[in-house]
C-alpha positions as a Markdown table, in Angstrom:
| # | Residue | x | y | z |
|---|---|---|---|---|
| 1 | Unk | 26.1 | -7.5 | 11.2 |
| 2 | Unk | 24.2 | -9.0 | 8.2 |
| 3 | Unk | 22.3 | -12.0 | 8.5 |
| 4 | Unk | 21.6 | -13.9 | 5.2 |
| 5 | Unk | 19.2 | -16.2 | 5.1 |
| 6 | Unk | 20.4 | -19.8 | 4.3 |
| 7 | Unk | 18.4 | -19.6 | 0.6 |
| 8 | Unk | 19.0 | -16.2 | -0.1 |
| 9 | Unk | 21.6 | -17.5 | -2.7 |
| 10 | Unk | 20.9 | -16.3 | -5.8 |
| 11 | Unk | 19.1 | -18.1 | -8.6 |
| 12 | Unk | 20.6 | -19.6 | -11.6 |
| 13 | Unk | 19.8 | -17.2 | -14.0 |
| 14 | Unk | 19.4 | -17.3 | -18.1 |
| 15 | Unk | 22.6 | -16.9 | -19.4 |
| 16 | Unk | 21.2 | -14.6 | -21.5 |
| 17 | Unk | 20.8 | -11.9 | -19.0 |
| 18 | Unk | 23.0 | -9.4 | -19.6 |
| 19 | Unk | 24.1 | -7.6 | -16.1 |
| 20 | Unk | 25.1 | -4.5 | -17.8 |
| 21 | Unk | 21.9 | -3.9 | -19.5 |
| 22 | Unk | 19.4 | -4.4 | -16.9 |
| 23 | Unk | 21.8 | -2.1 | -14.3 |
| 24 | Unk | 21.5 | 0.4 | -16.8 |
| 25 | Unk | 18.0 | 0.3 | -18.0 |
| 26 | Unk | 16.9 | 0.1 | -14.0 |
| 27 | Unk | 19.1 | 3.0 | -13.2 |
| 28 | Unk | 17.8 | 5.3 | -16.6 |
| 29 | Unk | 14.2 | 4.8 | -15.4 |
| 30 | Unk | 15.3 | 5.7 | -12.0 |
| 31 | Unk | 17.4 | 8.7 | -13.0 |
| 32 | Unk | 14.2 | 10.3 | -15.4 |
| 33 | Unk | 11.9 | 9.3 | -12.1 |
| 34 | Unk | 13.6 | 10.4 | -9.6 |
| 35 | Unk | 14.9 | 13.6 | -11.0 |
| 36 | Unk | 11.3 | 14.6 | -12.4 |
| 37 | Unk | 10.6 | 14.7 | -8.7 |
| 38 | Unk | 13.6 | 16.8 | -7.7 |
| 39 | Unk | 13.0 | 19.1 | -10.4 |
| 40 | Unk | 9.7 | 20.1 | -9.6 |
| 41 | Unk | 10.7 | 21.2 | -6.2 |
| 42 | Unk | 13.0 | 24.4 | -7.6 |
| 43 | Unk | 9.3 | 25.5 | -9.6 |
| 44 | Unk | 7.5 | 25.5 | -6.2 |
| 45 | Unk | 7.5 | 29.1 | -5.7 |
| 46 | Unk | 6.5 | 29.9 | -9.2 |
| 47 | Unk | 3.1 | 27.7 | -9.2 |
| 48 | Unk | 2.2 | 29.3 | -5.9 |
| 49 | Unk | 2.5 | 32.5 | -7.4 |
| 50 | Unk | 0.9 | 31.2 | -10.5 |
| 51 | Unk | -2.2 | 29.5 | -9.1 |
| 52 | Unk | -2.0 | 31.8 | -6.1 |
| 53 | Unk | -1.9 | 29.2 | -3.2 |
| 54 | Unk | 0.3 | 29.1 | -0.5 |
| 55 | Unk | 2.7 | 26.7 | 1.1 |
| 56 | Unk | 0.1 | 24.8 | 2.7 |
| 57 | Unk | -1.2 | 23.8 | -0.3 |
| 58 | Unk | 1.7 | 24.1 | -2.5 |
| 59 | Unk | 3.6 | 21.2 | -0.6 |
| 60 | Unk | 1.0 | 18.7 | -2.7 |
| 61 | Unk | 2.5 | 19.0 | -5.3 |
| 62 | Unk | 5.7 | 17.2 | -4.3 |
| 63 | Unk | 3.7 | 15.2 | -0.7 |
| 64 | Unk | 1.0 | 13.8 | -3.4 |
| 65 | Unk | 3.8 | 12.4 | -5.9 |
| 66 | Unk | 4.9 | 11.0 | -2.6 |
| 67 | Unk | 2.7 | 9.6 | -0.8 |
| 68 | Unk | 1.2 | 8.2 | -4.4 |
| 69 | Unk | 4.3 | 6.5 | -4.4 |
| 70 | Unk | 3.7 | 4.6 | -1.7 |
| 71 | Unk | 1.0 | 2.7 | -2.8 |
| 72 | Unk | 2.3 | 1.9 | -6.3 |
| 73 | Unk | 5.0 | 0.1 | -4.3 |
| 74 | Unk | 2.6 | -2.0 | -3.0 |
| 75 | Unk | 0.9 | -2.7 | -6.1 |
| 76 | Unk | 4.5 | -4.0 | -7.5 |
| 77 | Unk | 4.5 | -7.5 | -6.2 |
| 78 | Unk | 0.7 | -8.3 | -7.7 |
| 79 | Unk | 1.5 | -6.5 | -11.1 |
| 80 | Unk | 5.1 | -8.0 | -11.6 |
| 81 | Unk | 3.8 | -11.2 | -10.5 |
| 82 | Unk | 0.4 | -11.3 | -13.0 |
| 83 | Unk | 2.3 | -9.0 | -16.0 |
| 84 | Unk | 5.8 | -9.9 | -15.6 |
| 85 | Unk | 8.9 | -7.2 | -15.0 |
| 86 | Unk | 8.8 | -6.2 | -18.7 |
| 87 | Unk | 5.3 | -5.1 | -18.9 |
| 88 | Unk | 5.0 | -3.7 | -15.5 |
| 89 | Unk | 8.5 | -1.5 | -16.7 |
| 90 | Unk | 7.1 | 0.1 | -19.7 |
| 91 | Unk | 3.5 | 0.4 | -18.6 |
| 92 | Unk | 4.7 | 2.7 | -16.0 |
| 93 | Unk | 7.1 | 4.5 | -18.7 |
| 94 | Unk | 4.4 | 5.2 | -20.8 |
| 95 | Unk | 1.6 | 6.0 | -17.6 |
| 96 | Unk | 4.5 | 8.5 | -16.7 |
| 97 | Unk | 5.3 | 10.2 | -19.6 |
| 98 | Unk | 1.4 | 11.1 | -20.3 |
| 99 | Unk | 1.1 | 11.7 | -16.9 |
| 100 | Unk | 3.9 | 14.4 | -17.4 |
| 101 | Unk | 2.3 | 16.1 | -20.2 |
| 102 | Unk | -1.4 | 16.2 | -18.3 |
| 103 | Unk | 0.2 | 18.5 | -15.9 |
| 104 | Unk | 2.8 | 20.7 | -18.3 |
| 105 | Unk | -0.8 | 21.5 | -19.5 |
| 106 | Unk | -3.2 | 21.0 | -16.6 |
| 107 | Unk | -5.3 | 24.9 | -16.6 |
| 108 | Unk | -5.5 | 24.8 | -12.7 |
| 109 | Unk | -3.9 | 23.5 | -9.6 |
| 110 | Unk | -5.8 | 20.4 | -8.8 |
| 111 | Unk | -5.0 | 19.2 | -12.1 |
| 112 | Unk | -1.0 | 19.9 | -11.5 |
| 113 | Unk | -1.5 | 18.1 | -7.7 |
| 114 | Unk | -3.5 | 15.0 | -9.7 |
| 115 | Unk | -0.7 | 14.3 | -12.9 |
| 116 | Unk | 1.9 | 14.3 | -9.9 |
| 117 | Unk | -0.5 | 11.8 | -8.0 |
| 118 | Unk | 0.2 | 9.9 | -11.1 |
| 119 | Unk | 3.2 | 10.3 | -11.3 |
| 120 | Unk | 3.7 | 8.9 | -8.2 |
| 121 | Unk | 2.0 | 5.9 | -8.4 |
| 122 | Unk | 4.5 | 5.1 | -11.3 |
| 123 | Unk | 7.2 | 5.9 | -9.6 |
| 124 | Unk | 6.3 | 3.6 | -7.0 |
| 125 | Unk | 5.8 | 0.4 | -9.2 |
| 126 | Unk | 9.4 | 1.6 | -10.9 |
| 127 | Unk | 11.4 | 1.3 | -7.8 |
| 128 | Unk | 11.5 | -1.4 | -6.2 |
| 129 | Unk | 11.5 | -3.2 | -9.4 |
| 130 | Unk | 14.4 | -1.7 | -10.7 |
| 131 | Unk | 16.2 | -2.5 | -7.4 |
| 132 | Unk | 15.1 | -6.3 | -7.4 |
| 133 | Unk | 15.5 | -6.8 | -10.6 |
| 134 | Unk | 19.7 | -5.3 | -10.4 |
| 135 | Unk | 20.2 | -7.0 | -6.8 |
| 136 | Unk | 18.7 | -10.8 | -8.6 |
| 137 | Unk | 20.8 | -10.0 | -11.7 |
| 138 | Unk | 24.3 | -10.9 | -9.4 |
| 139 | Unk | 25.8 | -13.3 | -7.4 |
| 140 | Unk | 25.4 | -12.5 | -3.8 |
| 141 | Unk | 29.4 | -11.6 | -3.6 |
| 142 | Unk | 28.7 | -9.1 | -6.1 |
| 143 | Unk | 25.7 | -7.2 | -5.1 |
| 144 | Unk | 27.5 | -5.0 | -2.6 |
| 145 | Unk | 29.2 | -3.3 | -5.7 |
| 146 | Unk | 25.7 | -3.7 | -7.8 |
| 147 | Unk | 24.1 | -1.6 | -4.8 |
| 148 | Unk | 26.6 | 0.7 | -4.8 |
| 149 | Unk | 26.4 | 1.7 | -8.7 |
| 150 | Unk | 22.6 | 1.0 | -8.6 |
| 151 | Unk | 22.6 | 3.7 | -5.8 |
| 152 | Unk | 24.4 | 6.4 | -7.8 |
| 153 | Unk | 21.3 | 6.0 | -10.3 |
| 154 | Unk | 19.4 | 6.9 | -7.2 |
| 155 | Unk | 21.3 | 10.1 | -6.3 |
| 156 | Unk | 22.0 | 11.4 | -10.1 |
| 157 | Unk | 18.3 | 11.8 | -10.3 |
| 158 | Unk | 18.2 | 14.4 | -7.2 |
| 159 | Unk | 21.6 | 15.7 | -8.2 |
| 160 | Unk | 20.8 | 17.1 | -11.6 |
| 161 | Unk | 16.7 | 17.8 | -11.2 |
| 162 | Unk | 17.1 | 21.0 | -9.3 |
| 163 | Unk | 20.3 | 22.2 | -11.4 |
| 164 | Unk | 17.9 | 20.7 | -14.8 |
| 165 | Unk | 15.1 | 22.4 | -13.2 |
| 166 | Unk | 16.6 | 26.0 | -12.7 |
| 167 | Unk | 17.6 | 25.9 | -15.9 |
| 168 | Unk | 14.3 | 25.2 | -17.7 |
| 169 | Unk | 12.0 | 27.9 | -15.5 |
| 170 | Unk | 14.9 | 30.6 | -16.1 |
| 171 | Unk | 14.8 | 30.5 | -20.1 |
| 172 | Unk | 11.4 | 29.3 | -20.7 |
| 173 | Unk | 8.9 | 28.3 | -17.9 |
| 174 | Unk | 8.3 | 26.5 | -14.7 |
| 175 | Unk | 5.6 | 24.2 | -17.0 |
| 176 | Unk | 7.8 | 22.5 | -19.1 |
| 177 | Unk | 9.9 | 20.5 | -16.1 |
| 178 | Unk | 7.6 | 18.3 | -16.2 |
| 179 | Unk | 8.1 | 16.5 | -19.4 |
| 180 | Unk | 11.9 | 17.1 | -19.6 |
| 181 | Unk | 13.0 | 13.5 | -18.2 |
| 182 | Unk | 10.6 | 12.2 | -20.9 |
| 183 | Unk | 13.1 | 11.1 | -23.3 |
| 184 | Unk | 15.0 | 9.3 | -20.8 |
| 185 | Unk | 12.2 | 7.2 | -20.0 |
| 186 | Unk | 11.9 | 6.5 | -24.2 |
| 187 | Unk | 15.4 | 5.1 | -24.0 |
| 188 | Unk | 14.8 | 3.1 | -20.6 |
| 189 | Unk | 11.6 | 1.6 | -21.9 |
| 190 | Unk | 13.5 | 0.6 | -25.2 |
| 191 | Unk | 16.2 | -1.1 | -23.6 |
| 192 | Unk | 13.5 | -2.7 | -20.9 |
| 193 | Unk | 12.0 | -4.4 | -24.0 |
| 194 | Unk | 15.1 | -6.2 | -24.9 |
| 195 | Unk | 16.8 | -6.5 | -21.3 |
| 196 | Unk | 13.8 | -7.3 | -18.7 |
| 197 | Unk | 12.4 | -10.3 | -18.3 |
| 198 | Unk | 9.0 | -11.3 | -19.2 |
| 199 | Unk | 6.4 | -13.1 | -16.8 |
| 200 | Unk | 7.1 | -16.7 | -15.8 |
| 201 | Unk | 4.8 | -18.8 | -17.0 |
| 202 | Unk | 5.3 | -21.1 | -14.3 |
| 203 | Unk | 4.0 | -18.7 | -11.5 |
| 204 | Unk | 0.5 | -18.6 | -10.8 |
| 205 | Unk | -1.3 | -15.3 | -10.7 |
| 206 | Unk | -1.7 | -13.9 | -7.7 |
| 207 | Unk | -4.7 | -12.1 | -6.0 |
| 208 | Unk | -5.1 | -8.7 | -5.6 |
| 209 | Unk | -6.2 | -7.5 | -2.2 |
| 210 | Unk | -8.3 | -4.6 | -2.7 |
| 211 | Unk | -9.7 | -3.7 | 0.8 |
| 212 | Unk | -6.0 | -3.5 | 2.5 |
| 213 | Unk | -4.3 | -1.2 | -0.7 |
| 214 | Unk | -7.9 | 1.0 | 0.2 |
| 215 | Unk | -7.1 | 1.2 | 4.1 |
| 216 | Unk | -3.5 | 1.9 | 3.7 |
| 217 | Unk | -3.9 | 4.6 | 1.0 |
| 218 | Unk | -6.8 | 5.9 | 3.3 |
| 219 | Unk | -4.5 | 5.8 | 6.4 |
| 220 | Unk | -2.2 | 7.4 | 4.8 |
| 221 | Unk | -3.8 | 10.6 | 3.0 |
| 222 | Unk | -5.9 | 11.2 | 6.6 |
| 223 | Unk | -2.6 | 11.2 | 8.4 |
| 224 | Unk | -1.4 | 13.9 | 5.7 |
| 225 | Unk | -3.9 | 16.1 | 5.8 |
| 226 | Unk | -4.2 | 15.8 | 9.0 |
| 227 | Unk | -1.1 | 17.8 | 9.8 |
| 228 | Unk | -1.7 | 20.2 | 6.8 |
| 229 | Unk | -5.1 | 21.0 | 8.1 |
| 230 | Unk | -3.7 | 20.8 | 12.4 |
| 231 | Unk | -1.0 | 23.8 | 11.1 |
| 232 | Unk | -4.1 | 26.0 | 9.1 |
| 233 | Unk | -7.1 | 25.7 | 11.4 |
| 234 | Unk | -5.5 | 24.5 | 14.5 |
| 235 | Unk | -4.6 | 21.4 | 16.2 |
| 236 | Unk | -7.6 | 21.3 | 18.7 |
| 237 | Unk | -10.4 | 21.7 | 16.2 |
| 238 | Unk | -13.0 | 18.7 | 15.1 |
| 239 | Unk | -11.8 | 18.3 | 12.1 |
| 240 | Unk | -8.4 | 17.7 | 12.8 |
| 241 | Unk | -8.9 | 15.3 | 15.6 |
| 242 | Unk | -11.5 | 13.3 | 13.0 |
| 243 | Unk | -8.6 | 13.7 | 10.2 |
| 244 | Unk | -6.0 | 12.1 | 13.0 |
| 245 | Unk | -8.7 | 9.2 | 14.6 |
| 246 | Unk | -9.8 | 7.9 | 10.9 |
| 247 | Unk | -6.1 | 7.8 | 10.1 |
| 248 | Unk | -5.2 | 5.7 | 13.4 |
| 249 | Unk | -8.2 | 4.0 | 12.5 |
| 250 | Unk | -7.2 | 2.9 | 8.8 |
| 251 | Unk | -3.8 | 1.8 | 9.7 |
| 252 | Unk | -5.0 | -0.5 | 12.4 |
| 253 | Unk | -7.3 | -2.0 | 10.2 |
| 254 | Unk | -5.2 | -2.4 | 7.2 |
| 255 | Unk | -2.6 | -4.4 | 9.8 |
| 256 | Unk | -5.9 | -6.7 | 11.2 |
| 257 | Unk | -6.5 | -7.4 | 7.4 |
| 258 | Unk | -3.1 | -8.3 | 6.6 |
| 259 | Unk | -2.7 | -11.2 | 9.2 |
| 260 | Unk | -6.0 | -12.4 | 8.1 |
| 261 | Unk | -5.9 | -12.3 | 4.2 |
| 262 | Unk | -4.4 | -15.0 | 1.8 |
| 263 | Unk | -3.5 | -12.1 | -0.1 |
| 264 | Unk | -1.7 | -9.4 | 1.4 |
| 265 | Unk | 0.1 | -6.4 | 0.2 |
| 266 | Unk | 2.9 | -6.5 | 3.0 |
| 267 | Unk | 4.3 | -9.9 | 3.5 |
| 268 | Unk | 4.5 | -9.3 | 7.6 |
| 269 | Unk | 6.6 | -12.5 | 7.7 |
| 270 | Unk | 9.3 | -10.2 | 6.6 |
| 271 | Unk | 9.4 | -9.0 | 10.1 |
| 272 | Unk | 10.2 | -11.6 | 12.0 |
| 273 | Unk | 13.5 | -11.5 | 10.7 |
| 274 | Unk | 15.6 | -8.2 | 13.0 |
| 275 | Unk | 18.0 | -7.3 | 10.9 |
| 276 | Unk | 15.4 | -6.5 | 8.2 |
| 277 | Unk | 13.5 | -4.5 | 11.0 |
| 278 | Unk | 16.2 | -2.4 | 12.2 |
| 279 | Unk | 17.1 | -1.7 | 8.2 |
| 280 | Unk | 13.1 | -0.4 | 8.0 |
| 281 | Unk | 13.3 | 2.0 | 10.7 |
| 282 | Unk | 16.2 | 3.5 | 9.3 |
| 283 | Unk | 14.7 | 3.8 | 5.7 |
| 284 | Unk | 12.1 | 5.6 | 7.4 |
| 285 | Unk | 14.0 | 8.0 | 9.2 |
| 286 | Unk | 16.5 | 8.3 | 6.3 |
| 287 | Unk | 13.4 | 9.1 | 3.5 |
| 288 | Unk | 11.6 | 11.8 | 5.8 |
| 289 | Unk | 15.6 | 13.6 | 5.9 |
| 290 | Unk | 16.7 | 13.5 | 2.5 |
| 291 | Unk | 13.4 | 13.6 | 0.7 |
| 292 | Unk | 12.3 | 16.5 | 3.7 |
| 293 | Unk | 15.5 | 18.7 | 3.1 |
| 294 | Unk | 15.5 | 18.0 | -0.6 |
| 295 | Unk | 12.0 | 19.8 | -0.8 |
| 296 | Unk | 13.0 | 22.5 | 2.4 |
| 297 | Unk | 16.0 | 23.9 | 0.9 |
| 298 | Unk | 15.2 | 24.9 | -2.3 |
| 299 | Unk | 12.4 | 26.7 | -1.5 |
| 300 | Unk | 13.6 | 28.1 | 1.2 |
| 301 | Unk | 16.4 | 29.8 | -0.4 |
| 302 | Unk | 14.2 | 30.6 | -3.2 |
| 303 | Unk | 11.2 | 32.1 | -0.1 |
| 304 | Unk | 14.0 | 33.4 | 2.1 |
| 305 | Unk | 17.3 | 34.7 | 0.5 |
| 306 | Unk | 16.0 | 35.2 | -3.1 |
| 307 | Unk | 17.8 | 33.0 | -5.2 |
| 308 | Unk | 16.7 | 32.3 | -8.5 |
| 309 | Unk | 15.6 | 28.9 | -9.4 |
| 310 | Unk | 18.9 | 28.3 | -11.1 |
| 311 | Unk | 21.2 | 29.6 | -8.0 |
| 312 | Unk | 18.8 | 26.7 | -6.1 |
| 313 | Unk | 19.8 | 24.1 | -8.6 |
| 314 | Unk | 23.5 | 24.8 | -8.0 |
| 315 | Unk | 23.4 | 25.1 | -4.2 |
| 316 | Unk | 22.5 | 21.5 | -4.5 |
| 317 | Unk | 24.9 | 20.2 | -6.9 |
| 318 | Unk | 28.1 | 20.0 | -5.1 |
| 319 | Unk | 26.0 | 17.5 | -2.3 |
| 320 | Unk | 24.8 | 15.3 | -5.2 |
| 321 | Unk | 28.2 | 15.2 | -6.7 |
| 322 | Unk | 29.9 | 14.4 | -3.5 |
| 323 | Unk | 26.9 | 11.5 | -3.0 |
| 324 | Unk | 27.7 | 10.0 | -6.4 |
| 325 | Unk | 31.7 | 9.8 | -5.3 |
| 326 | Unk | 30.9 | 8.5 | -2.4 |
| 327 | Unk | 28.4 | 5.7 | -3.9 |
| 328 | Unk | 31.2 | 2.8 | -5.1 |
| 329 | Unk | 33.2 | 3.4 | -2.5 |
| 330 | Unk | 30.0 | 2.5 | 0.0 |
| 331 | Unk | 29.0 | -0.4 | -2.1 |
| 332 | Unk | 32.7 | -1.7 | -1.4 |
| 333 | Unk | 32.6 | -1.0 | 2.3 |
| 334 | Unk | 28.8 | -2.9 | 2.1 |
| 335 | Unk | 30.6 | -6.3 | 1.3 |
| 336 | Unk | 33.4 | -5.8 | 3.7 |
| 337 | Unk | 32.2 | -4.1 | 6.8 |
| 338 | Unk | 29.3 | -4.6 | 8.9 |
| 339 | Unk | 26.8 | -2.6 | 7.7 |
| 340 | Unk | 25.9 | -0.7 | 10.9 |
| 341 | Unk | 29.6 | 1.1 | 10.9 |
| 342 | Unk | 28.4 | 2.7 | 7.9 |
| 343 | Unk | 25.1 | 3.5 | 8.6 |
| 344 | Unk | 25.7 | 4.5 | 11.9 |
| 345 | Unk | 28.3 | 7.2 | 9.9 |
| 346 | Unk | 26.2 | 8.4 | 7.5 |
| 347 | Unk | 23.6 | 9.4 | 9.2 |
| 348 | Unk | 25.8 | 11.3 | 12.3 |
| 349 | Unk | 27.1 | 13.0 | 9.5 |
| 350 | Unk | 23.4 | 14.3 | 7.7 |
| 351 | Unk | 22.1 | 15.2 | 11.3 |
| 352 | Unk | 25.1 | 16.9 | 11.9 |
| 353 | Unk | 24.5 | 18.7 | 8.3 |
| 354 | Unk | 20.9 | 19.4 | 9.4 |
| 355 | Unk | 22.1 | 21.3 | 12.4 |
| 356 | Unk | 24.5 | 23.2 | 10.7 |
| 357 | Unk | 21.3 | 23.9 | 8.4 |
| 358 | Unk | 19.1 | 25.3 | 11.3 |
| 359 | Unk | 21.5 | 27.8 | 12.1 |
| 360 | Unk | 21.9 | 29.9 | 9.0 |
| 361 | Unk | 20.3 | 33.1 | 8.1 |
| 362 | Unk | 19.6 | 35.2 | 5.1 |
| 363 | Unk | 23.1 | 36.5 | 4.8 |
| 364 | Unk | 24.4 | 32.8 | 4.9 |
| 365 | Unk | 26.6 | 32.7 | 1.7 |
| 366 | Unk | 25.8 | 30.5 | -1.3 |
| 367 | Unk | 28.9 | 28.4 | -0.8 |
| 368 | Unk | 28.4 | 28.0 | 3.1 |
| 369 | Unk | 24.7 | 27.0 | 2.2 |
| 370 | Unk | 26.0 | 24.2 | -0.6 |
| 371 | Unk | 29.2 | 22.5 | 1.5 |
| 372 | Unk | 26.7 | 22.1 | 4.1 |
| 373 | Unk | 24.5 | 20.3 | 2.0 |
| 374 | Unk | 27.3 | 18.5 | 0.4 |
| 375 | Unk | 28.5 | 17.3 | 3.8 |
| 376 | Unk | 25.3 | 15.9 | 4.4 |
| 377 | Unk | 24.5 | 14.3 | 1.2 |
| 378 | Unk | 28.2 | 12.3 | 1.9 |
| 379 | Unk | 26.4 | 11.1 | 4.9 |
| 380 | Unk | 23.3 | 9.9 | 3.2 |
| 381 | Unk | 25.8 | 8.4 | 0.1 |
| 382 | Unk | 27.3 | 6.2 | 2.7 |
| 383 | Unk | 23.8 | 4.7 | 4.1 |
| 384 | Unk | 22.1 | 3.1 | 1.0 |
| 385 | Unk | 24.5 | 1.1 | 0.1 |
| 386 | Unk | 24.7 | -0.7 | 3.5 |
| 387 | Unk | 20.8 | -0.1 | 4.2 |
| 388 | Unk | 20.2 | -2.1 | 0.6 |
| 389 | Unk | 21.9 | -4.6 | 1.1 |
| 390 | Unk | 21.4 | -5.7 | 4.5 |
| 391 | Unk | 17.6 | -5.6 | 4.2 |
| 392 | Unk | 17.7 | -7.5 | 1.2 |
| 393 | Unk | 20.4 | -10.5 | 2.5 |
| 394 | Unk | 18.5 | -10.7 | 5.4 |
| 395 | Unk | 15.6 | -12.4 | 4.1 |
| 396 | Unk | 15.0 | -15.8 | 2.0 |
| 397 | Unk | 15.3 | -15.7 | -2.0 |
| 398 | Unk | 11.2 | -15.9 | -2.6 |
| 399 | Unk | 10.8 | -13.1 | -0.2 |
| 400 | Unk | 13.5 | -10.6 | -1.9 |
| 401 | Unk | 11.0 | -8.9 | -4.4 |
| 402 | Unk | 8.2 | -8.4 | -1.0 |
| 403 | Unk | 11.4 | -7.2 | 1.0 |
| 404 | Unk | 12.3 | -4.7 | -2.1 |
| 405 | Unk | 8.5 | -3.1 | -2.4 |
| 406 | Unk | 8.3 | -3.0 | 1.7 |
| 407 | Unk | 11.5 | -1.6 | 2.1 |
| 408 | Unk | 10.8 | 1.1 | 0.3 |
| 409 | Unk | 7.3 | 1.4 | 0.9 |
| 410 | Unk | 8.3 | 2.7 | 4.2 |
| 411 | Unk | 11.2 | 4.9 | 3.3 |
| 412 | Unk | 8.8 | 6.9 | 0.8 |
| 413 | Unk | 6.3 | 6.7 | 3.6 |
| 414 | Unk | 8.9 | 8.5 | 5.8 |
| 415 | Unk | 9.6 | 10.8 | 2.9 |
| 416 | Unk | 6.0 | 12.1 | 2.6 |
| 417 | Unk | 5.7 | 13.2 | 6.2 |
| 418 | Unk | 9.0 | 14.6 | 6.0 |
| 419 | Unk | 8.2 | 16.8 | 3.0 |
| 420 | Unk | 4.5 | 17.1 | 4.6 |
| 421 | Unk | 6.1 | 18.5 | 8.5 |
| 422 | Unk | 8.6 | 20.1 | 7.1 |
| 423 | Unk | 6.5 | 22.3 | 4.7 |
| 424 | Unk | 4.4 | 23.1 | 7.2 |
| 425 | Unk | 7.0 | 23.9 | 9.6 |
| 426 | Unk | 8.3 | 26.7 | 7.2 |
| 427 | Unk | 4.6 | 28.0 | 6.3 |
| 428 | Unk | 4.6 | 28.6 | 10.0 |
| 429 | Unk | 7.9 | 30.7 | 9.9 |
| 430 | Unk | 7.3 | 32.9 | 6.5 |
C-alpha cells in the first residue's frame, strides 16, 4: 500500500502552466532519447563487423550510454537547482543532438563507444526531469493518470527504435541511426522554451559534490569492466579481482562520503522511508530485465537465426504496442489499487516471458519469438505506473525531484549490468 507523506501535496502552481504542454514536451524528449537508445541496439551486429570487434566489446556501445546515464541522473538535482528546468532541458537537447552527429561520423570505435557516453550523460539529466517536472505539474488525484500517459512516452521510445532502426540500416546504413531522433529533440526543445519553467530565483544554489559523483562513476565503470574482463581472461586472474576490489572499494566510499557531506548527490534520507525502498529494489531488478532483454534479443536473432535488422525491429513491435495499451489502463489501476497487486503482476508475467525466452531455438518462428516478447512487455507496462507513483508519494514534497533522480539512478544502474551480464552471457554461447 502507498504511503504519502503528509506534505507531499502538491504545490500551488502558476496558473500559467499548461499540463498539456509540459506532458508533451517531457514525453517528446523522452520518446527521441529513449528510442536513440533502442535503435542502436538492431545496428550492433553491423559495427562489430564494421570495426571488427566482438561482443565483448561491442556491448559498450549500448552499457556505456548506460551506465553514463547513471551519473547524469545524479547531476540533475545540482544543475536543475543552479540553471533551472528550462536550461537544464535544452542544454541536454542540444549536448545530444551534437553528440549524435560525433558518432554518425566518429572514424573508429572508441569514438562511437565515447558520443554514446555522451549520450548518456544527457539522457540521464533528461529523465528524471521530465518525470518530476509531469508528476509536479498535477494534483496528487491526478498523477496516477499523468504516470500512466507519461509512461507510454517511456515505452514508444523502445517500441519504434528497433522497428525505426531496421529500417534506416536496410536502405542506407547502420551510421545514420544515430541522428534520426534529432528532429524530435528540435521540437521538444522548442516547446521546453515556452512550457518549462525557468530557475527560481528564490532558491539558493546549491553545491556540487565533486569527490562522491567521481567515486560512484568509478564504482561503477570498475564493476563493468570487471565482468567484461572476468568472461575474456577469466574470473581468477589479478586483474579481475583488482577490477572487482577497487569497485567494492569506490562504492563504499562514495556511501561514507554521502553521510558526511553537506552536499550530497543521493539524499540517503530518502531511505528511511520503506515504501520508497521496496519501489528501489524493484526499479533495479525491473531496469537490468527490460533494458537486458531489449539489448539480448535483437542481437540474438540478428547472431542466431539471421534476421535482418528490420525482421528485429518488428519482432519487437507487437510487445511495445501491447505496453503502450496497457499504459492508461495501469495508470488508472495506480490510483485505485494498491500498487503491489500490480507490480507483483507485472513482473510474474515478464519472468514468465523470460522463461518462455530461454527455451527457444533457431527454428523458433518469428511470431512465436514476438508474442513472447509482447506478453512480457504487458507485464513490464503494468509495473511503471504503480512503481512511479508509489516511490514518488512516498516521500515529502521538497524531496520529490531527489526521489525522481535516485529512483532512476538505480533502475538505469540495474539496466547497465543487465545489458553488461547478459552480453557477456551470449558472447559465451556464440
Amino acid at each position: 500500500m502507498v504511503v504519502v507523506a503528509e506534505d507531499a501535496d502538491p504545490i500551488r502552481q502558476p496558473k500559467a502552466v499548461n499540463k498539456f504542454g509540459v506532458t508533451v514536451t517531457a514525453m517528446l524528449a523522452m520518446i527521441s532519447m529513449i528510442m536513440s537508445s533502442t535503435m542502436v541496439n538492431v545496428a550492433i551486429p553491423d559495427i562489430m563487423g564494421t570495426y571488427g570487434v566482438g561482443q565483448d566489446q561491442a556491448h559498450w556501445v549500448t552499457t556505456g550510454f548506460l551506465s553514463a546515464m547513471t551519473a547524469g541522473m545524479l547531476l540533475n538535482a545540482w544543475l536543475v537547482t543552479n540553471f533551472g528546468p528550462r536550461n537544464v532541458f535544452i542544454g541536454a537537447l542540444a549536448f545530444f543532438s551534437m553528440a549524435a552527429f560525433a558518432g554518425q561520423y566518429a572514424p573508429g570505435f572508441m569514438g562511437v563507444v565515447l558520443a554514446r557516453f555522451a549520450q548518456g550523460l544527457c539522457a540521464g539529466l533528461i529523465q528524471p526531469l521530465a518525470m518530476s517536472t509531469v508528476f509536479l505539474a498535477y494534483r496528487s488525484d491526478e498523477r496516477g493518470k499523468a504516470m500512466g500517459w507519461f509512461g507510454m512516452g517511456i515505452v514508444f521510445g523502445p517500441t519504434i527504435g528497433p522497428v525505426l532502426g531496421g529500417v534506416i540500416i536496410d536502405i542506407t546504413h547502420w551510421r545514420f541511426v544515430f541522428a534520426a531522433p534529432v528532429p524530435v529533440m528540435v521540437v521538444a526543445a522548442a516547446m521546453a522554451s515556452v512550457y518549462l519553467p525557468g530557475r527560481d530565483d528564490v532558491t539558493a544554489r546549491a553545491k556540487f559534490n565533486l569527490c562522491s559523483f567521481v567515486l560512484v562513476t568509478a564504482a561503477i565503470m570498475l564493476l563493468l569492466n570487471g565482468i567484461s574482463a572476468g568472461q575474456r581472461d577469466g574470473w581468477e586472474t589479478d586483474y579481475v579481482f583488482y577490477l572487482l576490489f577497487g569497485a567494492a572499494g569506490a562504492a563504499i566510499a562514495f556511501l561514507v562520503r554521502e553521510t558526511r557531506s553537506d552536499a550530497p548527490l543521493l539524499q540517503l534520507k530518502l531511505f528511511t522511508f520503506w515504501t520508497y525502498v521496496a519501489s528501489a529494489a524493484i526499479a533495479f531488478v525491473f531496469g537490468a530485465g527490460m533494458f537486458g532483454s531489449l539489448y539480448i534479443v535483437p542481437v540474438m536473432v540478428q547472431t542466431v537465426q539471421g534476421f535482418t535488422a528490420l525482421e528485429a525491429g518488428l519482432m519487437l513491435l507487437p510487445g511495445g504496442i501491447a505496453s503502450m495499451l496497457v499504459f492508461p489502463i495501469a495508470g488508472r489501476l495506480a490510483g485505485i489499487i494498491p500498487p503491489v497487486y500490480t507490480i507483483m503482476t507485472g513482473l510474474a508475467a515478464f519472468a514468465f516471458s523470460c522463461l518462455l525466452l530461454a527455451d527457444t531455438g533457431m527454428l523458433t518462428a518469428f511470431w512465436t519469438l514476438a508474442l513472447t516478447v509482447a506478453f512480457g512487455r504487458v507485464g513490464l507496462g503494468l509495473v511503471i505506473p504503480s512503481l512511479n507513483l508509489s516511490a514518488m508519494a512516498a516521500v515529502p514534497q521538497d524531496l520529490v525531484p531527489y526521489a525522481s533522480g535516485t529512483l532512476n539512478f538505480i533502475r538505469m544502474t540495474g539496466a547497465a549490468l543487465g545489458v553488461n551480464t547478459l552480453a557477456i552471457i551470449l558472447d559465451s554461447r556464440i
